[in-house]
SEKOLLUM-955340 format. One record per residue (C-alpha): residue number from 0; x, y, z. Coordinates in Angstrom, 2 decimals. Last residue first. Layout:
<sites>
<site><num>NUM</num><u>X</u><v>Y</v><w>Z</w></site>
...
</sites>
This chain:
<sites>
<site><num>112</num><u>198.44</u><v>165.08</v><w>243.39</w></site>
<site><num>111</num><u>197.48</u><v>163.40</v><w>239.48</w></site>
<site><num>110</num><u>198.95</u><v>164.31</v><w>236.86</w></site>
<site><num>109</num><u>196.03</u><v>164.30</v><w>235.00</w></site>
<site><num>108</num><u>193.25</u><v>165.65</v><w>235.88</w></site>
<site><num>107</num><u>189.85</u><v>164.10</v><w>236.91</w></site>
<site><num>106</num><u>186.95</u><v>164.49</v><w>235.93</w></site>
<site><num>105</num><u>183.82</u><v>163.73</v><w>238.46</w></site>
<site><num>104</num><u>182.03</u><v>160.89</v><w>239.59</w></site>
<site><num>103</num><u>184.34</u><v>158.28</v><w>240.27</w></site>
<site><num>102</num><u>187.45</u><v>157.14</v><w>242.22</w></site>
<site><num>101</num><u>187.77</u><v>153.79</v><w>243.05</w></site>
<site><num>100</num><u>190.95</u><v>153.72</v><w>245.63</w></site>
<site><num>99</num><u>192.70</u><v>150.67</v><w>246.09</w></site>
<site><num>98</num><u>193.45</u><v>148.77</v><w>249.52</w></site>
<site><num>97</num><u>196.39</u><v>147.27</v><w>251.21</w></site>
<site><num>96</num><u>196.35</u><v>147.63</v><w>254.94</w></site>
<site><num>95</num><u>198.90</u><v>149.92</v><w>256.82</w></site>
<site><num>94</num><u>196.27</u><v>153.30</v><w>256.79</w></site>
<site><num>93</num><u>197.61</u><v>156.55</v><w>255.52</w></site>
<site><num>92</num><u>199.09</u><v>155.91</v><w>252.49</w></site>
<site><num>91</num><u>199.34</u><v>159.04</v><w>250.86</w></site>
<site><num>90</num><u>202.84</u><v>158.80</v><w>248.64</w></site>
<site><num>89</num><u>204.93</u><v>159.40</v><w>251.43</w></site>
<site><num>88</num><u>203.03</u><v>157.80</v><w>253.97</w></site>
<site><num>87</num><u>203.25</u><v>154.23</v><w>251.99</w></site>
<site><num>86</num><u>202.31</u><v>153.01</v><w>248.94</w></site>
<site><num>85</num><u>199.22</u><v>154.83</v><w>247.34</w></site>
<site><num>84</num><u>196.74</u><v>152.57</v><w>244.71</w></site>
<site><num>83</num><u>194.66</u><v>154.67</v><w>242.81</w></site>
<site><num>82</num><u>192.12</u><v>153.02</v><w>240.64</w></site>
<site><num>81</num><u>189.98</u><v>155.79</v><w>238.21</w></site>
<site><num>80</num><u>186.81</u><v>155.83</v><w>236.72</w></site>
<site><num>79</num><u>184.88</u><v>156.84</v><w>233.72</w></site>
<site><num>78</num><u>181.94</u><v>158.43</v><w>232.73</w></site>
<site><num>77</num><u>180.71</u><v>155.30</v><w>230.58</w></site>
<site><num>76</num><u>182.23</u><v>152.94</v><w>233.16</w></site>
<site><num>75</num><u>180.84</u><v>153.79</v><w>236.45</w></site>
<site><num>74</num><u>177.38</u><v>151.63</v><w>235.89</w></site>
<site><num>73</num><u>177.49</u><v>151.05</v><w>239.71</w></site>
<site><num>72</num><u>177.76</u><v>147.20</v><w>239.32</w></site>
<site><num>71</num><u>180.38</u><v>148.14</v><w>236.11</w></site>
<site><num>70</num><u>182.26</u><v>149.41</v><w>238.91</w></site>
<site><num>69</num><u>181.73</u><v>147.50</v><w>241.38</w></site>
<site><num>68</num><u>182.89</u><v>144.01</v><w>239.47</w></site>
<site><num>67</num><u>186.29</u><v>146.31</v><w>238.51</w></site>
<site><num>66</num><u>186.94</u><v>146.99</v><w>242.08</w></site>
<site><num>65</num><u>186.10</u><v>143.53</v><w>242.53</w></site>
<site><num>64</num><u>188.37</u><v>142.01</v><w>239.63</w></site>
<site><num>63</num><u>191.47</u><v>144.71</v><w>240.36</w></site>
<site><num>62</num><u>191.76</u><v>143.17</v><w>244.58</w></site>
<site><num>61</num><u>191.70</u><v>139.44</v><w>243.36</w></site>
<site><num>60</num><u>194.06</u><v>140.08</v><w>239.82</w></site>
<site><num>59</num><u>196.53</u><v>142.06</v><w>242.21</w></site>
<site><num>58</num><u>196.37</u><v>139.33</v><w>245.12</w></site>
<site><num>57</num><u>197.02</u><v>137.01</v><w>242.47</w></site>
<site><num>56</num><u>200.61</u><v>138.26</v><w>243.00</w></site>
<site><num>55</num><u>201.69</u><v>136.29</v><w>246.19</w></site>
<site><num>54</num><u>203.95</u><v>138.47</v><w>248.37</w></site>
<site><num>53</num><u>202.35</u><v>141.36</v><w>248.29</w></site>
<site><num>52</num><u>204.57</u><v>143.86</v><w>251.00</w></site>
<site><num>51</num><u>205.38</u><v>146.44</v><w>248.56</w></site>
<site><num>50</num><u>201.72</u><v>146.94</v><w>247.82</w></site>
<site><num>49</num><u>200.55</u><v>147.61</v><w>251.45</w></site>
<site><num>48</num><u>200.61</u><v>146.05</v><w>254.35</w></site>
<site><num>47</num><u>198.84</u><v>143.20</v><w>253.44</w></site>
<site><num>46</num><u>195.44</u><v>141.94</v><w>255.63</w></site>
<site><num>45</num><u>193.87</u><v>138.95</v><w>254.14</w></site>
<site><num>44</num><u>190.71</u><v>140.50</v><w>253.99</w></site>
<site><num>43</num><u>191.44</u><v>142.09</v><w>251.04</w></site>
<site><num>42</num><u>190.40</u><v>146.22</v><w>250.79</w></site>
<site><num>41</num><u>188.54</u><v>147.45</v><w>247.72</w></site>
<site><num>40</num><u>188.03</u><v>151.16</v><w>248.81</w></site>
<site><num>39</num><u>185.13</u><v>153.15</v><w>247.77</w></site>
<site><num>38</num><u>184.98</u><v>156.76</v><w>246.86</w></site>
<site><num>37</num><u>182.06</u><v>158.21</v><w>244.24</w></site>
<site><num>36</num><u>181.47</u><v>162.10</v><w>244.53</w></site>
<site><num>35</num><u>184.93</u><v>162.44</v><w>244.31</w></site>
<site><num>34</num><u>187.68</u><v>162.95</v><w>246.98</w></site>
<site><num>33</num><u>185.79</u><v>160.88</v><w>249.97</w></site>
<site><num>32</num><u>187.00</u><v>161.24</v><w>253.63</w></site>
<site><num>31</num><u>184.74</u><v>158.52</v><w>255.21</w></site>
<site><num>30</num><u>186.01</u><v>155.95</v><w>251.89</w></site>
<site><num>29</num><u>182.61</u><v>154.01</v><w>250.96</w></site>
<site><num>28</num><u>183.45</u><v>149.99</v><w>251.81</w></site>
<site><num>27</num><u>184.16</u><v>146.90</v><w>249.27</w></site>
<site><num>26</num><u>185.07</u><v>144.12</v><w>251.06</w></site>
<site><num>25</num><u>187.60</u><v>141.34</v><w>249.32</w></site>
<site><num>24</num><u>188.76</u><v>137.79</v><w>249.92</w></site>
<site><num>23</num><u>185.42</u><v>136.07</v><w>250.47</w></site>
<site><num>22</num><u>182.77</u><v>138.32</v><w>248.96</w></site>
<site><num>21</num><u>181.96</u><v>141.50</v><w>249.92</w></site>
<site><num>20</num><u>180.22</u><v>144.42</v><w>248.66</w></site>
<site><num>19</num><u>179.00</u><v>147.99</v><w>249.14</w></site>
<site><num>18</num><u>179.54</u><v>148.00</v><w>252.82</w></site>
<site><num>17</num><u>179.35</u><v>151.11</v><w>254.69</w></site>
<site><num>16</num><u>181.66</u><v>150.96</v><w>257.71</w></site>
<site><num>15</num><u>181.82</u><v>150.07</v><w>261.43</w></site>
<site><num>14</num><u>184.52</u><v>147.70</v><w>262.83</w></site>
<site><num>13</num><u>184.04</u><v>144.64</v><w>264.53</w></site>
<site><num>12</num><u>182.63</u><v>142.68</v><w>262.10</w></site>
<site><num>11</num><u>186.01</u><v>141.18</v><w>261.59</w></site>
<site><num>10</num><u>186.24</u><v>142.52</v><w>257.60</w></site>
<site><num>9</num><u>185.80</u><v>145.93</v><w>259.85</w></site>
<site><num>8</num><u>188.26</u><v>145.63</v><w>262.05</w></site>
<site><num>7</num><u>190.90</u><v>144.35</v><w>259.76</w></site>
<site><num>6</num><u>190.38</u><v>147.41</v><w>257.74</w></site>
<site><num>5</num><u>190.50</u><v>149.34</v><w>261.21</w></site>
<site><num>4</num><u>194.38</u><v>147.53</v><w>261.65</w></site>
<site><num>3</num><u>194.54</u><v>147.04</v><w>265.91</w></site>
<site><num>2</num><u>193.70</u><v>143.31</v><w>265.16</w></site>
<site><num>1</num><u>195.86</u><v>142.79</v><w>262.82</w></site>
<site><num>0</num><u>194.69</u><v>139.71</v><w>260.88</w></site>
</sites>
């Protein structure tokens, strides 16, 4: 853990979010600046940099399942949704702890940013 990380914060308890799920590698939280009218991050526990720092890859299939497990828990699938994943500042990264966006509730265009 990095305990000046606020992901890290708030799988400690010490940090203050909206939980939508957790189970013992992942939390689910809303995102405080949302983009859509549904924004949650899956964040590990395990705290990761970001994606260039995975180092074991069931870290994909761990994060993917529980944003995937939300989304079908929030019925997002018939509208649709997306997973955004930014690595580093350049592409919008702008907290050092891997998480993916769900992005739902509205269409979205394509490219993207």
């Amino acid at each position: 853990m990095d305990h000046e990380c606020p992901f890290c914060r708030i799988v400690q308890g010490r940090g203050k979010a909206d939980i939508l799920y957790s189970d013992n590698d992942v939390v689910v939280i809303r995102d405080i600046h949302p983009k859509a009218p549904v924004h949650l991050l899956v964040i590990p526990k395990r705290h990761v940099g970001s994606a260039d720092d995975i180092e074991d890859p069931s870290t994909w299939s761990t994060v993917m399942d529980a944003a995937v497990k939300v989304a079908r828990e929030l019925d997002l699938r018939e509208g649709g949704y997306r997973l955004v994943v930014n690595c580093g500042a350049g592409a919008g990264q702008t907290v050092n702890h891997l998480h993916v966006h769900l992005l739902a509730g509205r269409v979205f265009g394509w490219p993207p940013g």
